[in-house]
C-alpha positions in Angstrom: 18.1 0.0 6.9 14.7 0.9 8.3 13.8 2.3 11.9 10.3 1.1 13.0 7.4 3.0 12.9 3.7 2.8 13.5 0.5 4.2 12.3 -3.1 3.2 13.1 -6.0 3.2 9.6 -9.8 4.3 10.6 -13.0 4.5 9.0 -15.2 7.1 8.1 -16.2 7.6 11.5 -12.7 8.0 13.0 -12.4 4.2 14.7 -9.5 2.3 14.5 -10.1 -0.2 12.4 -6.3 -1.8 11.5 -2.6 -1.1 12.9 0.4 -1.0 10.7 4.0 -1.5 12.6 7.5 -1.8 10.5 9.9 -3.6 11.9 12.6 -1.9 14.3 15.6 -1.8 12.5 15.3 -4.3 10.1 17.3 -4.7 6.3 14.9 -3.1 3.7 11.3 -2.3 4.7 9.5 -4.5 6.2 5.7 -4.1 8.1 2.6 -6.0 9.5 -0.8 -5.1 9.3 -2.7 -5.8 12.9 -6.7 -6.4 13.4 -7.7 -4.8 17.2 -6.8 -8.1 18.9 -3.2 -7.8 17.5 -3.6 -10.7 15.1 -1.2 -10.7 12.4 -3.8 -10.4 9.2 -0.8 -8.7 6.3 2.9 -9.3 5.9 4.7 -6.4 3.6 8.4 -7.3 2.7 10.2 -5.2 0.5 12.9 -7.1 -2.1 16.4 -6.7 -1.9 18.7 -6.4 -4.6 16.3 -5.1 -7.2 17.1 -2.4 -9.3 13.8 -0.7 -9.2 11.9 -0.8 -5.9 10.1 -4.2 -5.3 7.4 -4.6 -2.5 5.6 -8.2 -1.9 2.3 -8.7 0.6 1.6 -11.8 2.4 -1.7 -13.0 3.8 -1.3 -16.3 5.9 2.3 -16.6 4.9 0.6 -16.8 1.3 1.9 -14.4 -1.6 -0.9 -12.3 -2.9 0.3 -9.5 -4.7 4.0 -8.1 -6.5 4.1 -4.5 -6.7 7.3 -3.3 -8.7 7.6 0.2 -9.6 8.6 -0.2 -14.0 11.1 2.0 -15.7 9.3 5.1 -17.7 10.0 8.3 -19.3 7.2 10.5 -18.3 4.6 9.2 -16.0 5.4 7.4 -12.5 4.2 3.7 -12.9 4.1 0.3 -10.7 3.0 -3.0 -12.2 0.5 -4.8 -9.4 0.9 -8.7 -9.6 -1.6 -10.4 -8.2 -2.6 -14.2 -8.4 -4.7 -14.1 -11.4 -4.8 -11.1 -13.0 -2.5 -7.4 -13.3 -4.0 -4.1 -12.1 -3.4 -0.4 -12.8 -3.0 2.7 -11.1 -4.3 5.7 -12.5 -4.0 9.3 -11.6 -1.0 11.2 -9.7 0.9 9.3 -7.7 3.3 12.3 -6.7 -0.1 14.5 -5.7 -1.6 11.8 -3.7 -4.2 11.9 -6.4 -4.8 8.8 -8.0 -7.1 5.3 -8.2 -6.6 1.7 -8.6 -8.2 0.0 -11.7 -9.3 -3.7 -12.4 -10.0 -4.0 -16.2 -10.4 -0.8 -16.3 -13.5 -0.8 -13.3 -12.1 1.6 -10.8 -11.7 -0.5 -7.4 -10.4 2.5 -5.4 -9.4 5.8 -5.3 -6.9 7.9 -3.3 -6.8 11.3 -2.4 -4.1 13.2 0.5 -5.7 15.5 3.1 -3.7 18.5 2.2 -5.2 20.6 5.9 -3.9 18.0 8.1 0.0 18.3 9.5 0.1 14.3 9.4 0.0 12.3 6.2 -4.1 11.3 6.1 -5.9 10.1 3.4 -9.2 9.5 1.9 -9.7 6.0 0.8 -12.7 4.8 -0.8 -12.6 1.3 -1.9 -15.6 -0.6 -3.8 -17.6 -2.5 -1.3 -16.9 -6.2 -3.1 -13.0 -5.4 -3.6 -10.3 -6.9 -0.8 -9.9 -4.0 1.5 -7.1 -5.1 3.3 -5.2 -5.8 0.6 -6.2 -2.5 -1.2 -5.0 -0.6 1.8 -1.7 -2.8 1.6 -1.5 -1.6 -2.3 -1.5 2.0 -1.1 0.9 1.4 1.7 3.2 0.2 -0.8 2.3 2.9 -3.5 3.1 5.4 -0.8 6.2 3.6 0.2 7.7 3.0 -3.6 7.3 7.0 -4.4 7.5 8.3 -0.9 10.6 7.4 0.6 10.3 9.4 3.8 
């Protein structure tokens, strides 16, 4: 079961730029991404009944991405879906540490604030890439090897 929470995502200059909100009390995790006028842009729904954590996002009640994290011996690793094509994550996942990869062009990377008391991050994503939905990527990566 999952107890709602809310968190706000900003820009390099501090504004708020999109609101993420989980559902109060809801079976398995489930969140929204918000613009400023509280328009609905992302839907995050994790699967049920999976045996390896399962995560899909929704734009316009459309699927566009699967992330699913994949059984492996050494390294941490989650397949990314999307409509056309599969993408990789490179990097740390357990340090915060890591980037996204697109045949093998590096779309984003990802790094923890380790100063702050909060969980922040430094996000820089490739100006032509989908940046809501590579913020909805990392809200799943986070949620998939982050539990808490």
């Amino acid at each position: 079961m999952s107890i709602g929470d809310t968190f706000s995502i900003k820009d390099n200059n501090g504004n708020m730029i999109f609101i993420v909100k989980s559902q109060i009390l809801s079976i398995g995790k489930k969140l929204k991404i918000y613009n400023l006028y509280n328009e609905e842009l992302i839907y995050i729904e994790q699967k049920l009944l999976t045996l390896l954590p399962e995560y899909h996002i929704f734009e316009n009640k459309v699927l566009i991405a699967k992330a699913k994290k994949e059984i492996t011996f050494f390294k941490p690793k989650i397949n990314i879906e999307l409509q056309n094509e599969t993408i990789k994550i490179k990097g740390d996942i357990f340090d915060y540490n890591y980037s996204i990869k697109n045949k093998n062009k590096n779309i984003a990377s990802i790094n923890k604030d380790i100063i702050n008391i909060t969980d922040n991050y430094t996000v820089n994503i490739n100006d032509d890439e989908n940046q809501l939905l590579i913020l909805s990527l990392i809200i799943v990566i986070d949620m998939i090897f982050h539990e808490n």
